[in-house]
KELO-838559 format. One line per field, with one value per residue (C-alpha): residue in three letters; x, y, z. Coordinates in pm, whole numbers, plus 50000, padded with zeros to 5 digits. Layout:
REM residues N
type <- ALA, ...
px <- X, ...
py <- Y, ...
pz <- Z, ...
***
This chain:
REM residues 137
type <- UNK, UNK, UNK, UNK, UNK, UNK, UNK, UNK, UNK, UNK, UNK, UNK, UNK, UNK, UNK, UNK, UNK, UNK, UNK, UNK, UNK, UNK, UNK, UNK, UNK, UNK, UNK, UNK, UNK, UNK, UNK, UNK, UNK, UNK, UNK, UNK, UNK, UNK, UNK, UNK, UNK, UNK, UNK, UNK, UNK, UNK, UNK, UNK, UNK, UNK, UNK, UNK, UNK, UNK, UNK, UNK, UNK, UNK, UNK, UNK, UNK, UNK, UNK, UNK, UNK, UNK, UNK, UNK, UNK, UNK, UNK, UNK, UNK, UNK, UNK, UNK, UNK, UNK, UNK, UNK, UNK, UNK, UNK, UNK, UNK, UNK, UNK, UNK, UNK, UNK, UNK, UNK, UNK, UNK, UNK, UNK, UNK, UNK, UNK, UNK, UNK, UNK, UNK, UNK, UNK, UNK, UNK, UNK, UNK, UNK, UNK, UNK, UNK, UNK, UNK, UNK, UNK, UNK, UNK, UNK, UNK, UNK, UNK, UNK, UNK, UNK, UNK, UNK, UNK, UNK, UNK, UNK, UNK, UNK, UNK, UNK, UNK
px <- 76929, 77120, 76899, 76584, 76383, 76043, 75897, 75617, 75612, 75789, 75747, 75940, 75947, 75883, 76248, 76280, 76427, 76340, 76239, 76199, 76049, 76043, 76276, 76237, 76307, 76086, 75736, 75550, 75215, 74981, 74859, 74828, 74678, 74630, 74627, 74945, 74753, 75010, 75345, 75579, 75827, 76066, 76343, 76646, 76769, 77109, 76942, 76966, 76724, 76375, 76071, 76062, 75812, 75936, 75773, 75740, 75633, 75588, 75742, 75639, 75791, 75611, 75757, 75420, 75374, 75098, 75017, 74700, 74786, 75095, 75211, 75412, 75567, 75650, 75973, 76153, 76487, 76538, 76849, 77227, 77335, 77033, 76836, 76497, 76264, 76008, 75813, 75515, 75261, 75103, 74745, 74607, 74864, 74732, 75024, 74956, 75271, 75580, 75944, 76096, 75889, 76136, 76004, 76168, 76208, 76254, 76332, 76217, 76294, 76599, 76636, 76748, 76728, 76529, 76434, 76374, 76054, 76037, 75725, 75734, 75426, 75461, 75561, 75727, 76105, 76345, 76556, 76880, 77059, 77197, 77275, 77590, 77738, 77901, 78121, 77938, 77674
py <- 28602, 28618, 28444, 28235, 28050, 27869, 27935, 27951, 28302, 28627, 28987, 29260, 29560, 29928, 29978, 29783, 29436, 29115, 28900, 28508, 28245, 27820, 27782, 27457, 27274, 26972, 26914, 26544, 26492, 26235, 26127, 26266, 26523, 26760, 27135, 27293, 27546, 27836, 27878, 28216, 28212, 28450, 28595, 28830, 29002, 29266, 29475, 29811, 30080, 30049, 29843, 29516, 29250, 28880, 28572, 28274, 27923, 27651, 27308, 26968, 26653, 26598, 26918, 27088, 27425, 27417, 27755, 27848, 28142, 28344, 28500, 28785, 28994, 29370, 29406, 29788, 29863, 30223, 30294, 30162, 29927, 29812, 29467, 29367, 29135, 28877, 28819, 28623, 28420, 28107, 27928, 27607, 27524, 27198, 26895, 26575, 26444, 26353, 26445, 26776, 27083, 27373, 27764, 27893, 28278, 28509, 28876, 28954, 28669, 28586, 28317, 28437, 28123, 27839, 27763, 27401, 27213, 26814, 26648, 26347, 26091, 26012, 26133, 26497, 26490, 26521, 26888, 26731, 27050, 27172, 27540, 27664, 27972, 28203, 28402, 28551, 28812
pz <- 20994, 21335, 21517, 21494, 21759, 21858, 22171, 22384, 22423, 22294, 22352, 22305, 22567, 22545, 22544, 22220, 22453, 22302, 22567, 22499, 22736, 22689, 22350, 22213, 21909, 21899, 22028, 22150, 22065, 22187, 21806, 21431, 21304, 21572, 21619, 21799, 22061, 22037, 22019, 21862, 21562, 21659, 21429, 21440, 21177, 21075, 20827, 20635, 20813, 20709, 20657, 20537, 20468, 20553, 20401, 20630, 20486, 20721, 20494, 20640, 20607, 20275, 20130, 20123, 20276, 20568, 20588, 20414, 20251, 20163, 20544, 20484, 20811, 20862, 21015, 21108, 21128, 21344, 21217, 21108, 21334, 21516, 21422, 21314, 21497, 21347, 21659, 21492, 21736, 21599, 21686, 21593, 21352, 21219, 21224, 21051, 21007, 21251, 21139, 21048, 20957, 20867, 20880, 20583, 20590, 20296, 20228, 19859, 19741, 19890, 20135, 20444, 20680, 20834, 21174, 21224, 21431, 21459, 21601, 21764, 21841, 22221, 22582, 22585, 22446, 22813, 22810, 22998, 22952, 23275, 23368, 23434, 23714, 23578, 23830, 24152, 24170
***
């Protein structure tokens, strides 16, 4: 996996352009259990041309998977040297615990990577990252 993100929305253009908006990392919620409204698991992968199914567990912080039933992806690869995108939009994905929940992704059965969620009880975590100029336009 080259890349793998959360975020409140993900599309990907006519032209084949992935196009991410609000990535984030951890979410605050006022109590436990509650249902997450929506939100997109969004995956990039180097792979050989092709179809390919990915598996996608959702492990909480008991070790249990949350999703119902067994969630398995289509992902194409045009051709050699171009990547594969999971772009996989979530609703009312029950919580009930705070901590780390970990979206473990498989190809086969190989493990290709995990991207990482923690929930926390409370106000809404601060993003203090700043941006940066780079040159002129």
């Amino acid at each position: 996996m080259r890349m793998g993100v959360l975020c409140d929305h993900a599309l990907i253009s006519q032209d084949g352009k992935l196009s991410l908006i609000g990535i984030f990392d951890r979410i605050a919620v006022p109590s436990l259990p509650i249902q997450h409204p929506r939100f997109f698991v969004v995956a990039v992968f180097d792979m050989a041309p092709g179809e390919h199914q990915v598996r996608v567990e959702l492990i909480d912080p008991t070790g249990h998977n949350v999703l119902q039933e067994q969630v398995q992806i289509p992902v194409s690869v045009a051709g050699v040297g171009q990547s594969g995108n999971l772009v996989a939009e979530l609703n009312m994905l029950p919580l009930e615990f705070a901590g780390r929940y970990d979206f473990n992704l498989y190809i086969g059965e190989e493990y290709v990577g995990a991207i990482p969620l923690t929930v926390e009880v409370g106000s809404a975590p601060s993003y203090m990252g700043g941006q940066h100029q780079i040159g002129q336009a």
